[in-house]
C-alpha positions in Angstrom: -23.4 -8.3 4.6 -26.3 -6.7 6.8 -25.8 -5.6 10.3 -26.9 -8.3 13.1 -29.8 -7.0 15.1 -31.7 -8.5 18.5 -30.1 -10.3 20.9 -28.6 -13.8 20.7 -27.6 -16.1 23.7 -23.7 -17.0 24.2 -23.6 -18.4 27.8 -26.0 -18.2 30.7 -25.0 -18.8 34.4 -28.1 -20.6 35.7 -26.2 -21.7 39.3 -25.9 -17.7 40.0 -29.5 -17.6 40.5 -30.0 -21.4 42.4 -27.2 -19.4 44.6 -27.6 -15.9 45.0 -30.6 -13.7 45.3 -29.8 -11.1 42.7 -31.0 -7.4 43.9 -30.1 -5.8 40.8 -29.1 -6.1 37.1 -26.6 -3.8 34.7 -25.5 -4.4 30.7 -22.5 -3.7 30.4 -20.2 -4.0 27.0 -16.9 -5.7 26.9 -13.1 -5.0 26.0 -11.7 -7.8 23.5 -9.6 -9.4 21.8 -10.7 -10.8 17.8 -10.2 -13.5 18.2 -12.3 -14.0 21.8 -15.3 -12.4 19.5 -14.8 -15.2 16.9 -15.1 -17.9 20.2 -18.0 -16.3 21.6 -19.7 -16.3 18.0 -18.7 -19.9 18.5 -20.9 -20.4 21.7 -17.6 -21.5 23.9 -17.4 -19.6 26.8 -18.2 -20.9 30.4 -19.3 -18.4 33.2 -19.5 -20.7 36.0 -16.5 -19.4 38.7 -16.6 -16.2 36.8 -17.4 -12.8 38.7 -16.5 -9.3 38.7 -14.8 -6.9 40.7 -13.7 -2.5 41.2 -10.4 -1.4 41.0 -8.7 2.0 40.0 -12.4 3.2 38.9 -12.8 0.3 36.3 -14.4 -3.0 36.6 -12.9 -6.0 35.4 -14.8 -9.3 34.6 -12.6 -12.1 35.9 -12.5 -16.4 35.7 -14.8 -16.0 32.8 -14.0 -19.0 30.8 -13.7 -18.0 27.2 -12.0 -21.2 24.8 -9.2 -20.1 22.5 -10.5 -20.3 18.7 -9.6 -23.5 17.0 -8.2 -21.0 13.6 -6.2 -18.8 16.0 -2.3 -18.7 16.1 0.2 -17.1 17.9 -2.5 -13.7 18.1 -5.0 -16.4 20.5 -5.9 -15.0 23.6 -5.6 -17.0 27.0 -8.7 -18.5 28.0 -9.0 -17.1 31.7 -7.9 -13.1 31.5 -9.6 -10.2 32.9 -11.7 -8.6 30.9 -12.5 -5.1 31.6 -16.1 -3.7 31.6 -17.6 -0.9 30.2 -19.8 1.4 31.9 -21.3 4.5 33.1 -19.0 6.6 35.8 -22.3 6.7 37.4 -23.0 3.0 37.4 -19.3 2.5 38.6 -19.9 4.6 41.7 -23.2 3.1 42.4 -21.5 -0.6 42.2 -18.2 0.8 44.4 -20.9 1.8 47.2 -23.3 -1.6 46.6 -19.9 -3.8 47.1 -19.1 -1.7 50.4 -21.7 -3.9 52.4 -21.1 -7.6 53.7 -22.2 -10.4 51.9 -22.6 -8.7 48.4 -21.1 -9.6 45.1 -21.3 -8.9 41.1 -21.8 -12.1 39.4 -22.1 -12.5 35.5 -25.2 -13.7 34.6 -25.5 -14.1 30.5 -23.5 -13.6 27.8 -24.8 -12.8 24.8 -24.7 -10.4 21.4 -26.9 -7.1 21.3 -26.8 -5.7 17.5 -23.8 -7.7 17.0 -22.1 -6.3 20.0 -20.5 -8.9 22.7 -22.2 -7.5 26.0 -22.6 -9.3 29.9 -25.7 -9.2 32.1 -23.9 -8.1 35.4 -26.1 -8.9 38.9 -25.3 -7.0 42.1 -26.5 -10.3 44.5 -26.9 -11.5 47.9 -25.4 -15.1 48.9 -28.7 -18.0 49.5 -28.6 -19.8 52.8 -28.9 -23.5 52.6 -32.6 -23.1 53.8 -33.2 -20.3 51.6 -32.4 -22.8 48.3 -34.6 -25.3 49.8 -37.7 -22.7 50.0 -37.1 -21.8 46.7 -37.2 -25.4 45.5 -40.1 -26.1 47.5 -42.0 -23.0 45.7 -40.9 -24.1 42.4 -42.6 -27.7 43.2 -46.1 -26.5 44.3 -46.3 -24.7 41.5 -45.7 -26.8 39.0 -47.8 -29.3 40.3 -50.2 -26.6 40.7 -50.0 -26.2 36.9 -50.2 -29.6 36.6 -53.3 -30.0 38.3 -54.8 -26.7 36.2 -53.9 -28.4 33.0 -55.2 -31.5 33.4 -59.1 -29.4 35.2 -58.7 -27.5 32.0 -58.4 -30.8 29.6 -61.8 -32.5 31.8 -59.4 -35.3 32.9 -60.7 -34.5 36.6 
């Protein structure tokens, strides 16, 4: 059988970025179980209330939503554990300070498969005011009634 290469999509958490302003982004790879690997080959895993957090030097991914497989027996994983993370020492420490200020958080942003290993786009974000969603909505709108009027210049509707 040859070895899977690329990247290929699992889960997304599209909300994270309607809510949060996300500063930065990390990769990291992920402790589990066979039979949560058979799920996510699947596509059944649900990142919405999911999020991550330090403790004793490790950081765990937790409320990640991955469905037990259908096959599975009595080995079947529950759906909601933690999951821990790996990374650099380096990256841990940098995350440990980044959490220290108010307001901060590690959310999960994709899941997906990188040369056939499970892996989780981490994002070190900042909470969205209420007006601040409704700027970035309002941006989104002009331009893409911007594009609309470019498109239809560059068909010699107008």
């Amino acid at each position: 059988m040859p070895k899977e290469t690329g990247r290929k999509a699992i889960a997304s958490n599209r909300k994270a970025r309607h809510d949060y302003t996300i500063l930065e982004t990390y990769e990291a790879g992920m402790v589990l179980m066979g039979t949560e690997v058979k799920s996510l080959r699947d596509g059944r895993a649900s990142l919405v209330d999911g999020f991550a957090t330090i403790s004793d030097d490790e950081i765990w991914l937790r409320n990640v939503h991955i469905q037990e497989y259908i096959q599975g027996t009595w080995t079947n994983h529950t759906p909601r554990r933690p999951r821990k993370l790996l990374l650099h020492r380096q990256q841990i420490s940098k995350l440990r300070a980044a959490l220290k200020e108010s307001g901060v958080s590690l959310v999960p942003l994709s899941l997906y498969f990188s040369d056939g290993k499970a892996k989780v786009e981490l994002g070190l974000a900042k909470g969205k005011k209420t007006y601040d969603k409704r700027q970035d909505m309002a941006k989104r709108d002009a331009n893409r009634e911007m594009a609309r009027v470019g498109g239809r210049r560059f068909k010699g509707m107008d």
